[in-house]
C-alpha atoms as an extended CHARMM CRD file, in Angstrom:
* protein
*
       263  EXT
         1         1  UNK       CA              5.6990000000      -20.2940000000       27.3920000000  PROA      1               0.0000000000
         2         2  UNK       CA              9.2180000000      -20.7190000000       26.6330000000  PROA      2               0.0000000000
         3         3  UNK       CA             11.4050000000      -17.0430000000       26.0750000000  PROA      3               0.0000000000
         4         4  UNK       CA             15.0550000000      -16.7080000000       25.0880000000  PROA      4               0.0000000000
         5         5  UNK       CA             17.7170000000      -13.9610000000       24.5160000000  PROA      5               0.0000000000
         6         6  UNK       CA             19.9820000000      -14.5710000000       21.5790000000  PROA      6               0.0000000000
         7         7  UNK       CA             20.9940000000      -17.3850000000       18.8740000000  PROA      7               0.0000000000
         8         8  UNK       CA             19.7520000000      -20.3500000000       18.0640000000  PROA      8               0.0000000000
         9         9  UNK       CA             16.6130000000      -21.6970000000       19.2670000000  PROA      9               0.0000000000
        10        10  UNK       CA             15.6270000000      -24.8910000000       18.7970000000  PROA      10              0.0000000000
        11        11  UNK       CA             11.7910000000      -25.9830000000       20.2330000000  PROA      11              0.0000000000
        12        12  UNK       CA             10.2850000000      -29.0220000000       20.7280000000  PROA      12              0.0000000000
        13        13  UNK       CA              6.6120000000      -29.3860000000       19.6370000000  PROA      13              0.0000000000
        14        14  UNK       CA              6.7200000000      -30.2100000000       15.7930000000  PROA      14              0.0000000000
        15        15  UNK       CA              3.9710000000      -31.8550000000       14.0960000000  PROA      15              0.0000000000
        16        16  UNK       CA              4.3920000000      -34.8420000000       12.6720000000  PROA      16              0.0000000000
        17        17  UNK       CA              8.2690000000      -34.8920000000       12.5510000000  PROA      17              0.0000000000
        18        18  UNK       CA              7.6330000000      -31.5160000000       10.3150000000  PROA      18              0.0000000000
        19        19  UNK       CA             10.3050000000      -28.1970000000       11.5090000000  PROA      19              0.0000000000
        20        20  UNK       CA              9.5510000000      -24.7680000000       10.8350000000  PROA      20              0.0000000000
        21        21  UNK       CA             12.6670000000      -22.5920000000       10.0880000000  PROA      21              0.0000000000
        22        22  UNK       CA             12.6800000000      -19.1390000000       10.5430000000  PROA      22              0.0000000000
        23        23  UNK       CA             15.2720000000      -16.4150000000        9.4120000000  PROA      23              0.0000000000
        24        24  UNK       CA             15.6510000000      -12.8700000000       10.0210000000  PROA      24              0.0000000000
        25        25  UNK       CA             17.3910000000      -11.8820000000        6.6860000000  PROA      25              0.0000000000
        26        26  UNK       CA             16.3460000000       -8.6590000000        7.4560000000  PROA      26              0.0000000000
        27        27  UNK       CA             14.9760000000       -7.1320000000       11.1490000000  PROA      27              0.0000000000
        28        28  UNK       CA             15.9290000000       -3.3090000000       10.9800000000  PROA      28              0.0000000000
        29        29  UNK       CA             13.3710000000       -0.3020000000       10.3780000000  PROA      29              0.0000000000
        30        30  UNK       CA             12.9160000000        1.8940000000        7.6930000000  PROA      30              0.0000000000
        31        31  UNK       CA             15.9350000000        3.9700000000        8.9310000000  PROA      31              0.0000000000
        32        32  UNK       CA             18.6210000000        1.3520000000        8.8590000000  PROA      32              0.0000000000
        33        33  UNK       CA             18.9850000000        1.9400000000       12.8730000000  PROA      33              0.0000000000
        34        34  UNK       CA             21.6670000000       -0.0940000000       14.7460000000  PROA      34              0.0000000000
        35        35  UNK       CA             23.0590000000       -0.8950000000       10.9060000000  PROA      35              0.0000000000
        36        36  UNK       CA             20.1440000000       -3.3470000000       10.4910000000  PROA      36              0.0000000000
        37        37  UNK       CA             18.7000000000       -4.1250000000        6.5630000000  PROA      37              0.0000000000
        38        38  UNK       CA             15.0630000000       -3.7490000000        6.6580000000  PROA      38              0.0000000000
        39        39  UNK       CA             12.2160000000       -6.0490000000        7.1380000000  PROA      39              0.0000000000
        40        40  UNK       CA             12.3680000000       -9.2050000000        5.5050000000  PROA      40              0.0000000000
        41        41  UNK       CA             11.8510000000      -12.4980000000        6.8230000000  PROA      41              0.0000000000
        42        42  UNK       CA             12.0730000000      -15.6380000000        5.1250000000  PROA      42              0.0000000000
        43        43  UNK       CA             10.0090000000      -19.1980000000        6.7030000000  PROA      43              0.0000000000
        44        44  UNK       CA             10.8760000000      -22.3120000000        5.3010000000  PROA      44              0.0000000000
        45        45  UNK       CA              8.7590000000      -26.0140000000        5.8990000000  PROA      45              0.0000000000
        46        46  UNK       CA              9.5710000000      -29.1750000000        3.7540000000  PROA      46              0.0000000000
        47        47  UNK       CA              7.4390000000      -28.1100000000        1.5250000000  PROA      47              0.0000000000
        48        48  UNK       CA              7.3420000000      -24.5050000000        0.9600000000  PROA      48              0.0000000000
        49        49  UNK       CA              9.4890000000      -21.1500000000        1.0120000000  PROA      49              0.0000000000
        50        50  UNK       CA              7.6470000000      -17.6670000000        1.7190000000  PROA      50              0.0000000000
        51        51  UNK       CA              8.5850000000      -14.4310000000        2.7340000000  PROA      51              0.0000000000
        52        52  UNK       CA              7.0450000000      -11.9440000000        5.4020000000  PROA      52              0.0000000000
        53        53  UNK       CA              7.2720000000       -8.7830000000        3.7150000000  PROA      53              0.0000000000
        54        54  UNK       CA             10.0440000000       -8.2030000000        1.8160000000  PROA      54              0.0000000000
        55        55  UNK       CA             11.6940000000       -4.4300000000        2.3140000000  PROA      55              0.0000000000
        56        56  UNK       CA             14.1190000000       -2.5520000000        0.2260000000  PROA      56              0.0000000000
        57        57  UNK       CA             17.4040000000       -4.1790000000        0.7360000000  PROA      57              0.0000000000
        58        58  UNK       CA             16.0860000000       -7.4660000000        0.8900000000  PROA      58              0.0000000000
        59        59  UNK       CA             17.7370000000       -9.1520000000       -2.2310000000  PROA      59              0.0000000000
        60        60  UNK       CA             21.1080000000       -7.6280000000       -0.2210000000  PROA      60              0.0000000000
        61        61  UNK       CA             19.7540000000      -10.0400000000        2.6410000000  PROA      61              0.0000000000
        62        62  UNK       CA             19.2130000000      -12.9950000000        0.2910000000  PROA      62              0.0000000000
        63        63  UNK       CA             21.7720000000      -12.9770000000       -1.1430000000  PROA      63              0.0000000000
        64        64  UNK       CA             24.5660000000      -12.2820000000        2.1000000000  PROA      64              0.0000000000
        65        65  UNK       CA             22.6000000000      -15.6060000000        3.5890000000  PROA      65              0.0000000000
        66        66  UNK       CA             23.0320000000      -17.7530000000        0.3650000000  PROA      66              0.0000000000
        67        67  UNK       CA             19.0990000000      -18.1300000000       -0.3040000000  PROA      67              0.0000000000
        68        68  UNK       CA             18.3180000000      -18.9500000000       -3.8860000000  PROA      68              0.0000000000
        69        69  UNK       CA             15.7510000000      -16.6890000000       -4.4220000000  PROA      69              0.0000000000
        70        70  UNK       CA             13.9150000000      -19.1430000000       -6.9800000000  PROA      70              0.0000000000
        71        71  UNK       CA             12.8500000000      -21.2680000000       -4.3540000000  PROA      71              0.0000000000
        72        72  UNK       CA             10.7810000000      -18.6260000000       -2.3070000000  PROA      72              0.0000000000
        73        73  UNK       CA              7.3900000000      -19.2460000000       -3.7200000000  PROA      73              0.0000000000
        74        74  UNK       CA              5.1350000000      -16.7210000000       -1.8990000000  PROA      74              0.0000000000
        75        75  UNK       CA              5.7500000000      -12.8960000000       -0.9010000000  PROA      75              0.0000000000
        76        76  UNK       CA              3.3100000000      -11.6510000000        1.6170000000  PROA      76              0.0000000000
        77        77  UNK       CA              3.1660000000       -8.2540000000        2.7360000000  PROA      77              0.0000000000
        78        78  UNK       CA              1.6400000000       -6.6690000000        5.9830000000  PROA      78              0.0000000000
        79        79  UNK       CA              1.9240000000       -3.0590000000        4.6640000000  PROA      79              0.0000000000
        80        80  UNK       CA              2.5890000000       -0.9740000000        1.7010000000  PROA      80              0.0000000000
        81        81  UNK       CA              5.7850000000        0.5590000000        3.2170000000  PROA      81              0.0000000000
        82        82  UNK       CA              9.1410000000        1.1980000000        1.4240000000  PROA      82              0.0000000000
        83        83  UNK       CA             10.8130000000       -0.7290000000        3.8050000000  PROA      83              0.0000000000
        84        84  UNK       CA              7.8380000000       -3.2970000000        4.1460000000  PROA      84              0.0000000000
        85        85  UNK       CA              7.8100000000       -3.9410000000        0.2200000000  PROA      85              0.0000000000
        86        86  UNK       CA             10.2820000000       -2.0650000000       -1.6380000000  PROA      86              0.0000000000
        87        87  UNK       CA             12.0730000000       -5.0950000000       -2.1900000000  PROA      87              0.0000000000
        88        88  UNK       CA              9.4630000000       -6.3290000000       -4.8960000000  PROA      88              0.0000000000
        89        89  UNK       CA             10.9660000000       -4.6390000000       -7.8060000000  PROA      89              0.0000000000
        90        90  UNK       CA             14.5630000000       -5.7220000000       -7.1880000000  PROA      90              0.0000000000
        91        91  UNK       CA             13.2830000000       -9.6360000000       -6.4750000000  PROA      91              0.0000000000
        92        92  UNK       CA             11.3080000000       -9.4220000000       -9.6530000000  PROA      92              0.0000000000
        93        93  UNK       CA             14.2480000000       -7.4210000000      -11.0490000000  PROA      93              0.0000000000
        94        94  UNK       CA             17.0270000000      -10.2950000000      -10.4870000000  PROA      94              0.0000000000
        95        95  UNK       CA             14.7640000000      -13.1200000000      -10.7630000000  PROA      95              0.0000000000
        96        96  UNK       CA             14.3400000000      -11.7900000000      -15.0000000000  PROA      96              0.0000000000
        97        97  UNK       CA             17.5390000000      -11.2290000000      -15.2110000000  PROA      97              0.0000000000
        98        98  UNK       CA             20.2720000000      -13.3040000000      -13.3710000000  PROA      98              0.0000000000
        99        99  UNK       CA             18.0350000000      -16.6910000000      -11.3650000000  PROA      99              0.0000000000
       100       100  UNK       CA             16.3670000000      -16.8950000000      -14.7450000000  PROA      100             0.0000000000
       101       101  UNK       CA             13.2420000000      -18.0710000000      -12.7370000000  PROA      101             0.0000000000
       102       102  UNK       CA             10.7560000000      -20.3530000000      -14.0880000000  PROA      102             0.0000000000
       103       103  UNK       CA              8.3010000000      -21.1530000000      -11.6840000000  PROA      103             0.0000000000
       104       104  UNK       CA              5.3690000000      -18.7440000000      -10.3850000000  PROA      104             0.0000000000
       105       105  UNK       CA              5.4070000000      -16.1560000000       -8.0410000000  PROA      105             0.0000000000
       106       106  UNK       CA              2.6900000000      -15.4180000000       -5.4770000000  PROA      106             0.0000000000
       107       107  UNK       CA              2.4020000000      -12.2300000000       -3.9810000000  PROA      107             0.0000000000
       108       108  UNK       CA             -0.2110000000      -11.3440000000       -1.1820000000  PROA      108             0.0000000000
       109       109  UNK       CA             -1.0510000000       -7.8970000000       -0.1760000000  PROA      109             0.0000000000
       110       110  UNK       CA             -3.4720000000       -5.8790000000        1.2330000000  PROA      110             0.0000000000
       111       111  UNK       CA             -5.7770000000       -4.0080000000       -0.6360000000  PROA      111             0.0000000000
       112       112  UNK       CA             -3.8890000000       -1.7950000000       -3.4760000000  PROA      112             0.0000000000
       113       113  UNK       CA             -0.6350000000       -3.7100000000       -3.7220000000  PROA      113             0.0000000000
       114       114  UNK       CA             -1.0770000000       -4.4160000000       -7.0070000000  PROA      114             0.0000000000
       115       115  UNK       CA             -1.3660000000       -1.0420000000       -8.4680000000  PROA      115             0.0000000000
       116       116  UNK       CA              1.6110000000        0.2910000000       -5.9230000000  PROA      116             0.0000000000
       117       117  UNK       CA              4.0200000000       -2.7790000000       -7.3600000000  PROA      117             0.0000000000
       118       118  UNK       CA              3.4500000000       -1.9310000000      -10.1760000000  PROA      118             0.0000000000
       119       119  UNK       CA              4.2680000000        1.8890000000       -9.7300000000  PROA      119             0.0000000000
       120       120  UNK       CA              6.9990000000        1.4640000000       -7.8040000000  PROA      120             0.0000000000
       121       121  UNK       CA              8.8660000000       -1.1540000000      -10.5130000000  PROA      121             0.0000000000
       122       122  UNK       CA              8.0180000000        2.2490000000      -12.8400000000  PROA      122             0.0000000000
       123       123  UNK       CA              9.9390000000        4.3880000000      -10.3150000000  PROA      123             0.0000000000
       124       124  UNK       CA             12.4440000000        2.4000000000       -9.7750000000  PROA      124             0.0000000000
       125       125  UNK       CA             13.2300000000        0.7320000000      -13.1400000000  PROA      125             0.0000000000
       126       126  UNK       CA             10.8090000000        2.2990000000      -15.9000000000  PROA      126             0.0000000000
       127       127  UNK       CA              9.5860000000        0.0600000000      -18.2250000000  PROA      127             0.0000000000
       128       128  UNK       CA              9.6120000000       -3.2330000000      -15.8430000000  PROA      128             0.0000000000
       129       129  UNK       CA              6.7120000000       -3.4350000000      -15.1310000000  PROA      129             0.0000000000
       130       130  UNK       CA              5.8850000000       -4.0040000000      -18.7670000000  PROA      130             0.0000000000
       131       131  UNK       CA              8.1470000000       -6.4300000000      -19.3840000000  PROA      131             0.0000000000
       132       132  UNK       CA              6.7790000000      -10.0910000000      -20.2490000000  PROA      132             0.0000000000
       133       133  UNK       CA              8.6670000000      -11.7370000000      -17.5850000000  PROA      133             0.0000000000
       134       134  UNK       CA              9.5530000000      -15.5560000000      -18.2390000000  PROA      134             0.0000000000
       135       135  UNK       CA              7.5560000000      -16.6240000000      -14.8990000000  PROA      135             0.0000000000
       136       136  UNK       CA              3.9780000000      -15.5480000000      -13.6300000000  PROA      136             0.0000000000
       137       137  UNK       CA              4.1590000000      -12.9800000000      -11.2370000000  PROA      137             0.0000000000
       138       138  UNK       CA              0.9110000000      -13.1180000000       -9.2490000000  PROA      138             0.0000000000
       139       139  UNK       CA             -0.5390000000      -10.4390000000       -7.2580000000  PROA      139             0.0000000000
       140       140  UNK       CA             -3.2560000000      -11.0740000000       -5.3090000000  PROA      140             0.0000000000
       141       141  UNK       CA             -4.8250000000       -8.8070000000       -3.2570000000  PROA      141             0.0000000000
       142       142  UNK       CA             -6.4850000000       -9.6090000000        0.3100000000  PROA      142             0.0000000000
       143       143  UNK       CA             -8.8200000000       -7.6480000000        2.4640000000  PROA      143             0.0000000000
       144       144  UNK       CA             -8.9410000000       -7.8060000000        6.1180000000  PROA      144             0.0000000000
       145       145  UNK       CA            -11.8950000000      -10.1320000000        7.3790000000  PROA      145             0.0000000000
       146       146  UNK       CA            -10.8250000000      -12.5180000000        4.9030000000  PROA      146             0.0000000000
       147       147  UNK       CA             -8.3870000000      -15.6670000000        4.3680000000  PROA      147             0.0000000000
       148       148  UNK       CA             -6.6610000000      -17.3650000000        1.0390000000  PROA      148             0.0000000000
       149       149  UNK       CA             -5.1920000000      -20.5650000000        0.9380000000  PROA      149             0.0000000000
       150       150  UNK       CA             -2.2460000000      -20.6750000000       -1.2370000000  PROA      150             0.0000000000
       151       151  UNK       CA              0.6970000000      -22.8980000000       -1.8440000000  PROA      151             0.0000000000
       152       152  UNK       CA             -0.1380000000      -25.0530000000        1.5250000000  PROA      152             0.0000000000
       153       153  UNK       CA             -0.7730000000      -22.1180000000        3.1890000000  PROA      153             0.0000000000
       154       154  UNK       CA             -3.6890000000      -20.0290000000        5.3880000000  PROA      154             0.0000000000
       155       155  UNK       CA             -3.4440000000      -16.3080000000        5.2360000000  PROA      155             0.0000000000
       156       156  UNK       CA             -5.4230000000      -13.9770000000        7.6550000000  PROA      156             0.0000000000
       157       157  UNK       CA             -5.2670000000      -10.6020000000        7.4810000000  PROA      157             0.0000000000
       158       158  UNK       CA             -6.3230000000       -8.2800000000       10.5100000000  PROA      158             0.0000000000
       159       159  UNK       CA             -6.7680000000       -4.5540000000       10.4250000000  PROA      159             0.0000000000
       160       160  UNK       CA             -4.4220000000       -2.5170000000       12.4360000000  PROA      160             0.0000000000
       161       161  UNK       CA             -3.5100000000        0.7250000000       13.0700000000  PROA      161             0.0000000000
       162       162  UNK       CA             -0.4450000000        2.3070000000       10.3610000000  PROA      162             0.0000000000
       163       163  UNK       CA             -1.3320000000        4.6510000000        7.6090000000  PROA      163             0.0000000000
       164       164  UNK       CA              0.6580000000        3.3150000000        4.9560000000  PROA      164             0.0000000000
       165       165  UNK       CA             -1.5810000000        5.1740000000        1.7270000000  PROA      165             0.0000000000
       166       166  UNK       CA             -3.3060000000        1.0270000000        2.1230000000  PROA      166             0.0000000000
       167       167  UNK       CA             -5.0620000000       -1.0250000000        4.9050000000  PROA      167             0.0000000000
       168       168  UNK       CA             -2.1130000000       -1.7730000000        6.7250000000  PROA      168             0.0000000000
       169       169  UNK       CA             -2.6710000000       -5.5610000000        8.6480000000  PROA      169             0.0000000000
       170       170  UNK       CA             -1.3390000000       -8.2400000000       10.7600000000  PROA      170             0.0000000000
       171       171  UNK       CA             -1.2710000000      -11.5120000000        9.7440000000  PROA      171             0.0000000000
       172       172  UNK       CA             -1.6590000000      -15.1350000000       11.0400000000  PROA      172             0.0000000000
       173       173  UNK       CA             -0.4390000000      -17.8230000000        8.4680000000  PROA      173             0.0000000000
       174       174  UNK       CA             -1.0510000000      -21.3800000000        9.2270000000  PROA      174             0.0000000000
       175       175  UNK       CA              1.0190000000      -24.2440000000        7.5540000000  PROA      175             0.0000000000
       176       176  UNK       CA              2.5010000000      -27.4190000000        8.3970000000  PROA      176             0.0000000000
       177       177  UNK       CA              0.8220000000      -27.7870000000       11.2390000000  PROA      177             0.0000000000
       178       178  UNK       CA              2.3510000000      -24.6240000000       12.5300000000  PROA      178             0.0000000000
       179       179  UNK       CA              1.1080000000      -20.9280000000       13.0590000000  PROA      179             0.0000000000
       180       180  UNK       CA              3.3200000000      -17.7740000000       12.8880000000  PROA      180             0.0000000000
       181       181  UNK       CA              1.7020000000      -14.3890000000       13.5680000000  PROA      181             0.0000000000
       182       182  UNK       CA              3.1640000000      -11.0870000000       12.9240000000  PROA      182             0.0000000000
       183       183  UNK       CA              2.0260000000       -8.0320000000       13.8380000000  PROA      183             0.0000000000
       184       184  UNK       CA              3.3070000000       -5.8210000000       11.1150000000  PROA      184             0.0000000000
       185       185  UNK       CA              3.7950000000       -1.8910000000       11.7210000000  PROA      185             0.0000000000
       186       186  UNK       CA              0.7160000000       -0.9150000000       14.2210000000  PROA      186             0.0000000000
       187       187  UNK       CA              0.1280000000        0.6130000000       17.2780000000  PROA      187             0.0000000000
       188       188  UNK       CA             -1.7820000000       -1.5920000000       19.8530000000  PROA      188             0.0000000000
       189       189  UNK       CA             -4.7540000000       -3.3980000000       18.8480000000  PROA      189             0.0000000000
       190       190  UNK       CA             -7.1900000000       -5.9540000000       20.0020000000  PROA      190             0.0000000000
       191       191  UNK       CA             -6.8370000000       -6.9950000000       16.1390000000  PROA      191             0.0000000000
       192       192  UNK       CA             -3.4640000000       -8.7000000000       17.4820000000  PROA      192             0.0000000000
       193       193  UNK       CA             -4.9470000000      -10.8520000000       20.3390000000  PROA      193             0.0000000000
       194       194  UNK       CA             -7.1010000000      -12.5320000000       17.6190000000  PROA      194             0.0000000000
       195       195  UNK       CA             -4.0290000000      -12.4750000000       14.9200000000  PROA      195             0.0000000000
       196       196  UNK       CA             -1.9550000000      -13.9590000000       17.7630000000  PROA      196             0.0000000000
       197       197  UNK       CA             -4.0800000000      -16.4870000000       19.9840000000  PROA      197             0.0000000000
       198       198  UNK       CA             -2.4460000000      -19.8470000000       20.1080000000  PROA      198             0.0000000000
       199       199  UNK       CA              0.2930000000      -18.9600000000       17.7300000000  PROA      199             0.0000000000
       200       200  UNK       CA              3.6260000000      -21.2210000000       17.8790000000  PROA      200             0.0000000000
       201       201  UNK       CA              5.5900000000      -17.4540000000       17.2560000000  PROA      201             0.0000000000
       202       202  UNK       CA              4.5680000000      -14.3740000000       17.2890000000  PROA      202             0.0000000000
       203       203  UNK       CA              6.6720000000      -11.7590000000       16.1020000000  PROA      203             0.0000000000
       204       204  UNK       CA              6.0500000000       -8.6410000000       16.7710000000  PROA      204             0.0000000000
       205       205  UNK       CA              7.4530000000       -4.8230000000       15.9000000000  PROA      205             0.0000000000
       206       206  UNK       CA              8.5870000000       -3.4990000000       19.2480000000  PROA      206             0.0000000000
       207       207  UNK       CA              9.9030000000        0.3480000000       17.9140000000  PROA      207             0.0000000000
       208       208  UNK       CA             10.0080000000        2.1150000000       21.4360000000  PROA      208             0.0000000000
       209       209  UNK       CA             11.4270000000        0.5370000000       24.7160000000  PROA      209             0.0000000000
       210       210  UNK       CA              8.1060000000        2.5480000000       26.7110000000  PROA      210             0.0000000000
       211       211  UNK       CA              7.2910000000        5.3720000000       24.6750000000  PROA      211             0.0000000000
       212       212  UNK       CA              4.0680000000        5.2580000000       23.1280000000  PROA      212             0.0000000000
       213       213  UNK       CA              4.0890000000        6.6610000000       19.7520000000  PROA      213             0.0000000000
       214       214  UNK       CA              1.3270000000        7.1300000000       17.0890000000  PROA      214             0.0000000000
       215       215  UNK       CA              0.9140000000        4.0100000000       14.7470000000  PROA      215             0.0000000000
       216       216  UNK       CA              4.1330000000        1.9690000000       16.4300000000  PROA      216             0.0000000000
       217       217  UNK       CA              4.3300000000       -0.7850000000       19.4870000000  PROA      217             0.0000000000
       218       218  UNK       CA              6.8610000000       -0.4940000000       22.4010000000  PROA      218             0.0000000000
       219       219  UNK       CA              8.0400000000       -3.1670000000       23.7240000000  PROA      219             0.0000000000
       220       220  UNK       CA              5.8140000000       -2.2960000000       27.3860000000  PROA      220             0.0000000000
       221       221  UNK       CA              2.9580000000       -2.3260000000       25.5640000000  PROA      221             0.0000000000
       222       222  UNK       CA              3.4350000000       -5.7310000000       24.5610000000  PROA      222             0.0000000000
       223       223  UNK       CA              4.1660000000       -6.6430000000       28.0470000000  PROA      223             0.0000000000
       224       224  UNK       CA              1.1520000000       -5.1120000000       29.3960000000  PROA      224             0.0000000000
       225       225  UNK       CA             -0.7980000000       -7.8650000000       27.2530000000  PROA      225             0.0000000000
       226       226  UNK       CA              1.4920000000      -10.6370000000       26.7160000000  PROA      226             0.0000000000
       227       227  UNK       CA             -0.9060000000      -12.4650000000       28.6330000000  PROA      227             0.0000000000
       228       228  UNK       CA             -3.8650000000      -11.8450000000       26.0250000000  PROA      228             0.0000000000
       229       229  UNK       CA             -1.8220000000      -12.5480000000       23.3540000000  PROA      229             0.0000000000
       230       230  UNK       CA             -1.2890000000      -15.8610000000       24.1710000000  PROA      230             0.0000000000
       231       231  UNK       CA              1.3330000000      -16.8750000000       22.0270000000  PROA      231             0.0000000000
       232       232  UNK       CA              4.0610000000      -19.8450000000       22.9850000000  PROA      232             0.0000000000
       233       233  UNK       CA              7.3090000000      -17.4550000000       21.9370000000  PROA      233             0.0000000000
       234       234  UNK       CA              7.6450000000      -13.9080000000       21.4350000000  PROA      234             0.0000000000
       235       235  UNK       CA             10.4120000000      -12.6480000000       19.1450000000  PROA      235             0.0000000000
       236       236  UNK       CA             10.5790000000       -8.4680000000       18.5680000000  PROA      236             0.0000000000
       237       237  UNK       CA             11.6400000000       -6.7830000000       15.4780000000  PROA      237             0.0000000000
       238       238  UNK       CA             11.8220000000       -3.7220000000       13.4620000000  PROA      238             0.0000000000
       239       239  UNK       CA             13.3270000000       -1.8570000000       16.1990000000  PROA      239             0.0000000000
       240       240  UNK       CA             14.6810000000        2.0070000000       16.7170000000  PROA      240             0.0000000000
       241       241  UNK       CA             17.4730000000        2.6240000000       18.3250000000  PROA      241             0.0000000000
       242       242  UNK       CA             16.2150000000        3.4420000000       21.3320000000  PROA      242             0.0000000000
       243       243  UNK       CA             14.6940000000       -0.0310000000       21.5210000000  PROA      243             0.0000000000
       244       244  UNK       CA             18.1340000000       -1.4160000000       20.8780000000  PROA      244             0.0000000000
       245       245  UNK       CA             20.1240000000        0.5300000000       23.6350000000  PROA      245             0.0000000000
       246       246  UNK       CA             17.3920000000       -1.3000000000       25.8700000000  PROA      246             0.0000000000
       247       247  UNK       CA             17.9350000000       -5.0420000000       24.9280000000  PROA      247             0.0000000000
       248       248  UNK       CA             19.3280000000       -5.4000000000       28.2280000000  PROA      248             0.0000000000
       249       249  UNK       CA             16.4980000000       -4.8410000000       30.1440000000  PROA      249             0.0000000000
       250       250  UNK       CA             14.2720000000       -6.8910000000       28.4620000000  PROA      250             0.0000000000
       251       251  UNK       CA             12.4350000000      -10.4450000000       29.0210000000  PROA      251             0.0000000000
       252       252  UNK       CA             12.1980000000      -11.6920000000       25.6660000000  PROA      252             0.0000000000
       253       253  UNK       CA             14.0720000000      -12.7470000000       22.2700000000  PROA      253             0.0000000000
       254       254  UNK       CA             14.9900000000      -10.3910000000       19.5880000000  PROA      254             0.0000000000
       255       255  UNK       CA             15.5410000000      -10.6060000000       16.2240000000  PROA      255             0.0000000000
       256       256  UNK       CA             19.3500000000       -9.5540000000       14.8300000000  PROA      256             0.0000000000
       257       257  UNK       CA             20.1400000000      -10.3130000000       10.5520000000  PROA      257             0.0000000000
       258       258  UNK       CA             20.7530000000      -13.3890000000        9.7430000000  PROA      258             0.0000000000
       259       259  UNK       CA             18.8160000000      -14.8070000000       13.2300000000  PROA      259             0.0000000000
       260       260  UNK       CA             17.4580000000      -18.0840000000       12.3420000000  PROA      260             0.0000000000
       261       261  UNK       CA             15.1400000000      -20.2160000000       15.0630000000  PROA      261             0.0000000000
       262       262  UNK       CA             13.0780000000      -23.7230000000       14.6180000000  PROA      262             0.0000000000
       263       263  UNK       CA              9.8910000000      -23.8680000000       15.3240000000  PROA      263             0.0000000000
């Protein structure tokens, strides 16, 4: 296993000349702790763009790291979370109205994301979600125990532990010969050995520095069974600020905005 601090991180291992790239447009919570914009991480290969869940300020993100939104094919979403999928109406929003996109757009949630899209675009901007958009917007909805395979990619869903008024999961996704797993919002789990095993990254929420909490990890926690998880790199996220006044005194790399590494 190979664990860094900060910046760039290049690792050798790719598959058939093919690099994962990984950016942290957004790796805050849903409080905006340690002035961080909220969850929303973008995963490029050579031959497809996706987002991991796609929070509230996210087109903010996209657009402060010069991402053309049109080219991210595929939203997928661990939770139904304001700060997990909020984003969704704004993306959907802008891509109508100023990208002028033409080509589809996969989304992948768990159970009930349709429906909750679909309110939320009310809320936020009523009568969008009505519109005839210019592009297919595609919702799909996946339930833990199963897997899709959409736009080169492997989806697994596991059920963890985050009321979010939805199943709330982890996911594994599998593509060019890589696999990323994220844990989403959850407190510990065996779910996330299984998510995790073998995984080229794993990235994980790490709220708390070693105060267990209800429904959140801590970064001991994932200590205690780093060894289970078996991933090759760790990377935390979606931290408080008491997680961030302990980056010091931890073994591991951490996700800031705008963080890109290579897988």
């Amino acid at each position: 296993m190979m664990y860094a601090k900060k910046g760039i991180v290049i690792l050798a291992g790719d598959v058939g000349g093919m690099r994962m790239k990984i950016t942290f447009l957004g790796s805050g919570d849903a409080f905006g702790s340690g002035g961080r914009l909220q969850t929303c991480i973008l995963v490029e290969t050579g031959q497809t763009k996706f987002l991991l869940d796609c929070g509230a300020s996210s087109q903010v993100a996209i657009r402060k790291n010069h991402i053309n939104p049109n080219e991210i094919g595929t939203i997928l979403l661990t939770h139904l979370h304001g700060d997990h999928f909020c984003g969704i109406p704004f993306f959907i929003l802008d891509a109508q109205m100023i990208s002028k996109r033409t080509a589809p757009l996969i989304i992948i949630g768990p159970v009930g994301a349709k429906q909750r899209i679909l309110d939320a675009m009310e809320v936020m901007f009523p009568g969008s979600s009505r519109t005839e958009q210019k592009f297919l917007v595609d919702i799909r909805e996946l339930a833990a125990g199963s897997f899709a395979d959409v736009e080169g990619l492997r989806v697994t869903p596991y059920p963890v532990s985050h009321p979010s008024g939805s199943p709330s999961t982890a996911l594994r996704v599998e593509t060019a010969g890589k696999v990323i797993a994220y844990t989403g919002d959850t407190e510990w789990q065996d779910n996330l050995i299984t998510a995790a095993r073998g995984a080229d990254l794993l990235i994980a929420e790490s709220y708390f520095f070693d105060k267990k909490v209800r429904f959140h990890l801590d970064y001991r926690t994932l200590m205690d069974h780093l060894d289970e998880l078996q991933a090759k790199r760790l990377v935390l996220t979606h931290m408080s600020d008491n997680m961030l006044s302990n980056l010091d005194n931890i073994s591991c790399d951490y996700a800031d905005d705008g963080k890109v590494i290579e897988i």
